[in-house]
Steps between C-alpha positions, in 0.01 A plus 500: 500500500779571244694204334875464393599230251887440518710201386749565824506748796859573622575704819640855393787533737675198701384131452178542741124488364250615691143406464218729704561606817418432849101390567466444078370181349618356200258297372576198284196456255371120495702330185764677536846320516848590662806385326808474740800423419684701776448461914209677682577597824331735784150299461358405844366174562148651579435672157557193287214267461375269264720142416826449413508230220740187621735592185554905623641327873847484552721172422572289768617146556318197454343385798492780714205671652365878576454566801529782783732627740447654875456843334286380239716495189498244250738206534622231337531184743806266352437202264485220738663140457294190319247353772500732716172733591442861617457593855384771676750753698209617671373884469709753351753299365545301153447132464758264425562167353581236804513127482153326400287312757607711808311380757253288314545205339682434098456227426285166610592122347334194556599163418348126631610128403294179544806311426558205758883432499740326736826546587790278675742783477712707722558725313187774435315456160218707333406231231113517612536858597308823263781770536394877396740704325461870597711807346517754844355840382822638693785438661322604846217243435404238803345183414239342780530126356226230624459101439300308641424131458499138655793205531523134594757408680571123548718462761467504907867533557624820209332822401419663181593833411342780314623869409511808226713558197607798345665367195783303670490715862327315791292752662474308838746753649645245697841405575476160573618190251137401409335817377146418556220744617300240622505110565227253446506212725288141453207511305323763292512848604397852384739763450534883459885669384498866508789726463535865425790563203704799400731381179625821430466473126376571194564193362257203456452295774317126586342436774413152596413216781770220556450198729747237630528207739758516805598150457525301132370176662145670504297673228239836561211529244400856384108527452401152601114417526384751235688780642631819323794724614449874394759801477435895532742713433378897602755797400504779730 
């Protein structure tokens, strides 16, 4: 085997180099490093092997991730928005970034009060009532909201009232003057509010328990006899 020591090989005629021909092997002794500071092009994907070191990839932007396409190139799925999670396209297609909680559940709050407070007003009041303060993941977000609880009422003749808050919006749905989602008549009674919520925001939000009597003659009690009211708040 003969051996040529040159500082630079330059094609003779045109700007084309040609190394070997067709069915040679040019062998790349162990040690041995190649400097490039041009583009290589021509190399198919099934003759390189080894790694490519994280610094040698191509830029990108922050955020993004490699993945495939239906022909199996490379791609690069878009940087998605804050809170929100990848999810599958299925096979032969690229992931995307979609809303989080899809079909499952956010977010899960819990709050309960011993507090045993009365009330003659007609008005609806939350003095005695935990509220939880939620920031929807998006603007798509649903809110299953739950309270449940006990109330004295002290008069035969007038009802008391009970219903859901979010922030100042009465989520009773109803069109009526009084705005309750369910009345309490004499005595002490065990109740359950539910109410599914879609705020459409982004924005902070309160959800809480309010209670009022029908008649200011008459007074309801919230958690008499060593009761407790409790709220859940799920987002969907």
């Amino acid at each position: 085997m003969s051996k040529i020591e040159v500082d630079q090989v330059d094609p003779q005629s045109g700007t084309t180099l040609t190394l070997g021909t067709s069915g040679d092997t040019i062998s790349i002794p162990s040690g041995v490093t190649l400097a490039n500071a041009g583009t290589v092009t021509g190399i198919p994907t099934s003759a390189l092997t080894g790694t490519i070191a994280l610094n040698q990839m191509a830029t990108g932007t922050d955020g993004n991730i490699i993945s495939y396409d239906a022909s199996g190139n490379p791609v690069a799925v878009a940087t998605g928005s804050a809170g929100q999670v990848l999810t599958s396209a299925g096979a032969g297609a690229p992931p995307t970034f979609a809303a989080a909680g899809a079909g499952g559940i956010i977010s899960s709050n819990y709050a309960s009060s011993p507090s045993s407070t009365s009330t003659t007003s007609t008005s609806f009041i939350d003095t005695y009532s935990p509220g939880i303060a939620v920031t929807p993941a998006s603007t798509s977000s649903k809110f299953l909201v739950i309270a449940t609880g006990s109330m004295f009422n002290n008069d035969t003749n007038y009802s008391a009232g009970l219903t859901l808050f979010r922030d100042s919006t009465n989520l009773s749905g109803t069109t009526s003057d009084d705005g309750d989602m369910i009345l309490i008549t004499f005595g002490q009674m065990g109740f359950s509010l539910v109410d599914l919520d879609a705020p459409n925001t982004t924005s902070s939000i309160t959800y809480r328990m309010k209670y009022r009597v029908t008649n200011a003659s008459t007074y309801a009690r919230i958690n008499a006899n060593n009761t407790q009211s409790q709220l859940v708040v799920l987002e969907f």
